[in-house]
SEMARVO-247579 format. One line per 8 residues: number of its first residue (from 1); their letters; for each residue x, y, z of C-alpha. Coordinates in Angstrom, 2 decimals. Layout:
<pts>
NUM) A) X Y Z | ...
</pts>
This chain:
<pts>
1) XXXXXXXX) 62.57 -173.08 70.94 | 59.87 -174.17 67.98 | 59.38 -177.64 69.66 | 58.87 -176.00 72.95 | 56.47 -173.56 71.17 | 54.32 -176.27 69.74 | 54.32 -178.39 73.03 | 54.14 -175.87 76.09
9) XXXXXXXX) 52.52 -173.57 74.66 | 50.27 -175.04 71.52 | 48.84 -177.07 73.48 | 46.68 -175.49 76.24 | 45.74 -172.55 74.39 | 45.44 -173.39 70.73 | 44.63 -176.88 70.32 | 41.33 -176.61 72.66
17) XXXXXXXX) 40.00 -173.92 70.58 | 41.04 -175.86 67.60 | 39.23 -179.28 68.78 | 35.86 -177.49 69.85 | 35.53 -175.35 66.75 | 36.34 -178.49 64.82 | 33.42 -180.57 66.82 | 31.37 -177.47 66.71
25) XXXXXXXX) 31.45 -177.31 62.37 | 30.84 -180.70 62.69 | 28.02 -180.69 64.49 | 26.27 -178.07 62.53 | 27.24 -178.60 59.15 | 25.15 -182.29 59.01 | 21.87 -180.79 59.44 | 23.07 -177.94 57.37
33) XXXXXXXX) 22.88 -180.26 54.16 | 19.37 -180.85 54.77 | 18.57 -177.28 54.99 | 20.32 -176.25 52.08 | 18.31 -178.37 50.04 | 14.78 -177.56 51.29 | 15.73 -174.43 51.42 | 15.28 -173.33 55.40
41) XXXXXXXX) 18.56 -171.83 55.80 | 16.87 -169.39 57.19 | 16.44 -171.51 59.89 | 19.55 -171.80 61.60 | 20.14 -168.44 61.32 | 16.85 -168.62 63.40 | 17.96 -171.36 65.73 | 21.81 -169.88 66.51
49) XXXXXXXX) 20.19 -166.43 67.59 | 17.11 -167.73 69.65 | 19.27 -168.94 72.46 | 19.98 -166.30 73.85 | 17.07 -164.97 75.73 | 16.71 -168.72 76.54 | 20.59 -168.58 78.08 | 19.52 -165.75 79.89
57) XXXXXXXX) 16.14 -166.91 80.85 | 18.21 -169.89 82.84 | 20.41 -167.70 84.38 | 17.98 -165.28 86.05 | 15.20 -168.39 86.77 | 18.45 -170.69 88.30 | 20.80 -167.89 89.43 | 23.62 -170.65 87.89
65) XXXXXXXX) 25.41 -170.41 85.17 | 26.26 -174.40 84.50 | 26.65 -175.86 81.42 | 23.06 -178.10 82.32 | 21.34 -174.92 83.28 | 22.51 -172.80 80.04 | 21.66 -176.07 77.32 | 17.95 -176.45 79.62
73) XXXXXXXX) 17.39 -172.93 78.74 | 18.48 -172.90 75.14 | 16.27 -175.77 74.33 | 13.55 -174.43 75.79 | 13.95 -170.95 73.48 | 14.76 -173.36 70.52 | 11.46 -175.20 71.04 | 9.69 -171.49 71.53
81) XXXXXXXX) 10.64 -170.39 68.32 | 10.07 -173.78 66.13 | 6.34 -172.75 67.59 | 6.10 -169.26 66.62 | 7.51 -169.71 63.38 | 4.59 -172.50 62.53 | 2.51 -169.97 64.40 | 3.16 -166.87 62.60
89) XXXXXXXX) 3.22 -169.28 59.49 | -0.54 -170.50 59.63 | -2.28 -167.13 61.46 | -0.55 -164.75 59.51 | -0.19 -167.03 56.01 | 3.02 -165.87 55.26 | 6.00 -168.10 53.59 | 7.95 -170.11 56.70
97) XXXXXXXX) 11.13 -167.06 55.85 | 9.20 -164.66 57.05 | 8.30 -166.19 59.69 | 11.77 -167.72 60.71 | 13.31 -163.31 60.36 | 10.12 -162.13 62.54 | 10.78 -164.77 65.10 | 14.86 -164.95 65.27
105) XXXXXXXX) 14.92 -160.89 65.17 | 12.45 -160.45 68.22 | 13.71 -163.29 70.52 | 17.50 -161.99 69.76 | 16.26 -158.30 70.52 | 14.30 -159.76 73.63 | 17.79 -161.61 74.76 | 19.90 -158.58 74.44
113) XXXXXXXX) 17.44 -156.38 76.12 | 17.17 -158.92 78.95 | 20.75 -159.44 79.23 | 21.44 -155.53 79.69 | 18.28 -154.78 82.11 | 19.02 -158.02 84.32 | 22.72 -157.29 85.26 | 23.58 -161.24 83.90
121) XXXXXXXX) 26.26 -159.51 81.63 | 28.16 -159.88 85.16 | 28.67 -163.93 84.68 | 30.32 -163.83 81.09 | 27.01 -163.15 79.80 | 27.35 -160.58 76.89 | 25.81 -159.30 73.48 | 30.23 -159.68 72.26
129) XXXXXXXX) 29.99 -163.25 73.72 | 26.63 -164.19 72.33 | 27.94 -162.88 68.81 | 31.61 -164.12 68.72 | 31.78 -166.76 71.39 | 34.69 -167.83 73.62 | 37.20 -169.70 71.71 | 40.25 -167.76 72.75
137) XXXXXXXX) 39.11 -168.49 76.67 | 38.53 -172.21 76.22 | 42.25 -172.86 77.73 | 43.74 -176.14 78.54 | 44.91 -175.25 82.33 | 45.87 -178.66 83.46 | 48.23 -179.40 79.99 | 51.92 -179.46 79.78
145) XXXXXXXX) 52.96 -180.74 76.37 | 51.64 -183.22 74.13 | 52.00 -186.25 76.58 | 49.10 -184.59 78.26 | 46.95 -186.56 75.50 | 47.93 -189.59 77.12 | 47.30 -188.20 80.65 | 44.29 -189.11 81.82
153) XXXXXXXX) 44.56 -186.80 85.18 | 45.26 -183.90 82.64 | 42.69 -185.24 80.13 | 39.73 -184.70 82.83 | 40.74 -181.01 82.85 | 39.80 -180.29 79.31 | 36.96 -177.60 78.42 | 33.93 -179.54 79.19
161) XXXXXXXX) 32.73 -178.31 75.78 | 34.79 -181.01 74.21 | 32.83 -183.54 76.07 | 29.54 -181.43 75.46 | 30.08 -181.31 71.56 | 31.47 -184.69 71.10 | 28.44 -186.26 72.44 | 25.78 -183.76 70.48
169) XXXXXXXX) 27.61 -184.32 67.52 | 27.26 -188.43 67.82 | 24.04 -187.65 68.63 | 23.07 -185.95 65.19 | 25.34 -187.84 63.14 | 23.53 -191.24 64.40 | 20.21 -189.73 63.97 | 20.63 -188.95 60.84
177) XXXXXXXX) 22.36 -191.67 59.98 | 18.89 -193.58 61.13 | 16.53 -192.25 59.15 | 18.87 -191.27 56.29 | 16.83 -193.05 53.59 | 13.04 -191.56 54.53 | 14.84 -187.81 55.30 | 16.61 -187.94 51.79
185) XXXXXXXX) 13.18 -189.16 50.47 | 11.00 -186.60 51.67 | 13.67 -184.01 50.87 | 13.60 -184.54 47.50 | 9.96 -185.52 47.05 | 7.66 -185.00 49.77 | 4.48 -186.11 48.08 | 5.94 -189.22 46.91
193) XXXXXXXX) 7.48 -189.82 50.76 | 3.58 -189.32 52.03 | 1.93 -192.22 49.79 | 4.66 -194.25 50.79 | 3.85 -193.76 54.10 | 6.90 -191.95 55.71 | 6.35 -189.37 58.29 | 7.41 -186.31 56.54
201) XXXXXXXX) 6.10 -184.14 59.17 | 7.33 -185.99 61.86 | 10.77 -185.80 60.11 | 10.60 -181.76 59.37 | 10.27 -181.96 63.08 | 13.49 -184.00 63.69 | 15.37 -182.05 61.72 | 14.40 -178.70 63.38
209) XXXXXXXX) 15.23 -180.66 66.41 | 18.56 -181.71 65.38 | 19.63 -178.38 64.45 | 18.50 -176.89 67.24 | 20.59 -178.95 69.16 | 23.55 -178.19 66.64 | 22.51 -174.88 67.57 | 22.57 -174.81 70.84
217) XXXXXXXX) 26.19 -176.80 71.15 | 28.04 -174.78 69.59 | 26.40 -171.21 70.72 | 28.28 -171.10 73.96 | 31.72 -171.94 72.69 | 31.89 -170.68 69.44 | 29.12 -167.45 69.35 | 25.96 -167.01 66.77
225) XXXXXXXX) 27.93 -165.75 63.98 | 30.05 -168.64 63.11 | 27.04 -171.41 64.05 | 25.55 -169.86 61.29 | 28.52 -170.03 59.14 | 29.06 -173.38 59.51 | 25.64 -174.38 59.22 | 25.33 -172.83 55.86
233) XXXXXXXX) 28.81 -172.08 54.39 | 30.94 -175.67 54.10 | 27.12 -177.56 52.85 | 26.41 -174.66 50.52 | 30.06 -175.02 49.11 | 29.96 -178.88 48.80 | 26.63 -178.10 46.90 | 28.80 -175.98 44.31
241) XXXXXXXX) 30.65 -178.84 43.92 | 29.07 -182.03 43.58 | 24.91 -182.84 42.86 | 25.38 -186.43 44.73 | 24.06 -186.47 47.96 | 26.49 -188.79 49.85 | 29.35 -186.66 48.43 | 28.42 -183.22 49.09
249) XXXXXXXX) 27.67 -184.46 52.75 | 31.22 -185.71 53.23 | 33.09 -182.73 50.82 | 30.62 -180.29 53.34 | 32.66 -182.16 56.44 | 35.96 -181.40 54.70 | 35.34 -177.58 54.44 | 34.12 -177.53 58.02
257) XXXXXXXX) 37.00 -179.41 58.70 | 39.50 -177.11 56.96 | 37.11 -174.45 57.67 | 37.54 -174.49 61.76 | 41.17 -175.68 61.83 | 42.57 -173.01 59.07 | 40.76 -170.02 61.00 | 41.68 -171.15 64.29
265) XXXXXXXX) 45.59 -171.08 63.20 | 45.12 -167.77 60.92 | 43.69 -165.79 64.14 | 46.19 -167.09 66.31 | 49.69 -166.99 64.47 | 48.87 -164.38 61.07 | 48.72 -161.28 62.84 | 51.58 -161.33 64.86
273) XXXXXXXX) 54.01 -162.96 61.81 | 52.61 -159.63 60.02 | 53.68 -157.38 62.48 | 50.11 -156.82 64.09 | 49.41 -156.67 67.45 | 47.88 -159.11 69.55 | 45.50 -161.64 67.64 | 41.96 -161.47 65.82
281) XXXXXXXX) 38.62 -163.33 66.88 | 39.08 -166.44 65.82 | 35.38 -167.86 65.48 | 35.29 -164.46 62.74 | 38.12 -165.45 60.73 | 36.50 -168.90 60.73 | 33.40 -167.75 59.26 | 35.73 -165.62 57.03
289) XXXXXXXX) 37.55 -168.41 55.75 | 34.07 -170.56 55.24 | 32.90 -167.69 53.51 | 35.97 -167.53 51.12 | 35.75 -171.64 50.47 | 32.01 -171.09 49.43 | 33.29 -167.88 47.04 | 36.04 -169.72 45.70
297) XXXXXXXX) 33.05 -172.40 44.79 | 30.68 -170.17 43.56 | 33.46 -168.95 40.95 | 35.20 -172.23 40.40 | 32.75 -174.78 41.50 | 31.54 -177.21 38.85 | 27.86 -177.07 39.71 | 27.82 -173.27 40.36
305) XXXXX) 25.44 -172.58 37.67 | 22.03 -173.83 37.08 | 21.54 -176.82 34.20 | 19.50 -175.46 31.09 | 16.46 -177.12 30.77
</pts>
């Protein structure tokens, strides 16, 4: 009976979920070091709530709903708000947090007031989508048991957002693993990165560009709330832990590793063991789990408090 639990059943409906949110904290948590240290968190809190009205935008311009036609549209919001944040920043001279909360909070409002005026909610297009995503839906249809890895008839059924964050994620991690040397550089010390003749705006741009596409991703599958969390929580814990670059970057993978897998399997299998009925949202309890790795840190974590000088 467990065997045939883990094959039949495990696989279509839990390992999916399991793989994207996996690819998805991937994804997000590379560009997520580089925030964390020059401080613009803010930003993918900025860049994970954008989307929407961009999502939307698509829809109602395109009457589709396709995966091509939803990332188009999301790009195009992403690269709206990277302008009125430097916008806002230079007219109104105010610090680039400021201008990150004005912009996220008034595109997000403008996507949710779209989205309920325009009738899109009709196509799977909802404020409860946009906020939590659609793990639990991403189903397996065409598996039957693990030989269904092996199956490449069965294999071309998968989610297509295993395909979709698979490829964004190679895309970030060889960007940045391209201009690793100048973006750690100009991280750490901008004005000695400009005599040296690196393109530290040009960079600032790339990042914003990279997460933004993190961004983007994992929106659809996995909702705002926990592309935030996993663009700030598992790089924000490895920080706690280690001051070495290269490390925190991999112990930041680990946690959104452990992170996405650990939350996935809590939402699915706790509540029912515990005599609860049906199951919990399982991109929230991944973000709750993230958030208890980067508590843990913060009490435990060797570098949680700041060196005397």
């Amino acid at each position: 009976m467990l065997a045939d639990f883990w094959g039949a059943e495990f696989v279509p409906l839990t390992l999916p979920p399991l793989v994207i949110a996996t690819l998805a904290a991937l994804t997000c948590a590379l560009p997520g070091n580089f925030l964390i240290l020059r401080r613009q968190a803010m930003l993918g809190d900025a860049m994970s709530h954008v989307v929407l009205p961009g999502i939307v935008a698509a829809y109602l311009l395109t009457g589709s709903a396709a995966t091509p036609v939803m990332l188009a549209g999301a790009m195009a919001a992403a690269a709206l708000s990277a302008l009125m944040i430097e916008g806002i920043r230079r007219l109104a001279g105010t610090d680039a947090g400021v201008a990150m909360g004005i912009t996220f909070t008034t595109l997000f409002a403008a996507g949710v007031l779209l989205l309920e005026q325009s009738g899109a909610s009709s196509v799977h297009l909802d404020v409860e989508h946009a906020l939590y995503g659609n793990l639990e839906g991403l189903i397996w249809f065409d598996a039957t048991g693990w030989a269904s890895l092996l199956d490449p008839v069965a294999l071309a059924g998968l989610p297509p957002e295993v395909a979709g964050l698979a490829l964004v994620l190679t895309i970030v991690a060889g960007a940045m693993w391209l201009v690793w040397r100048p973006l750690v550089m100009s991280t750490f010390d901008e004005g000695f990165a400009r005599t040296v003749g690196i393109p530290v705006t040009l960079l600032s741009a790339g990042l914003v560009g990279l997460t933004a596409l993190a961004a983007v991703a994992a929106f659809s599958a996995v909702g705002s709330i926990l592309t935030i969390a996993m663009l700030i929580c598992p790089p924000a814990t490895a920080r706690l832990m280690t001051d070495n670059l290269p490390a925190q970057v991999r112990l930041s993978l680990i946690f959104a590793v452990a992170s996405a897998i650990l939350g996935t399997l809590i939402a699915g299998y706790l509540p029912p063991l515990i005599g609860l009925p049906g199951t919990v949202s399982a991109s929230g309890m991944i973000a709750v789990v993230s958030g208890s790795f980067l508590a843990l840190a913060a009490v435990l974590g060797p570098h949680r408090r700041p060196r005397s000088a």
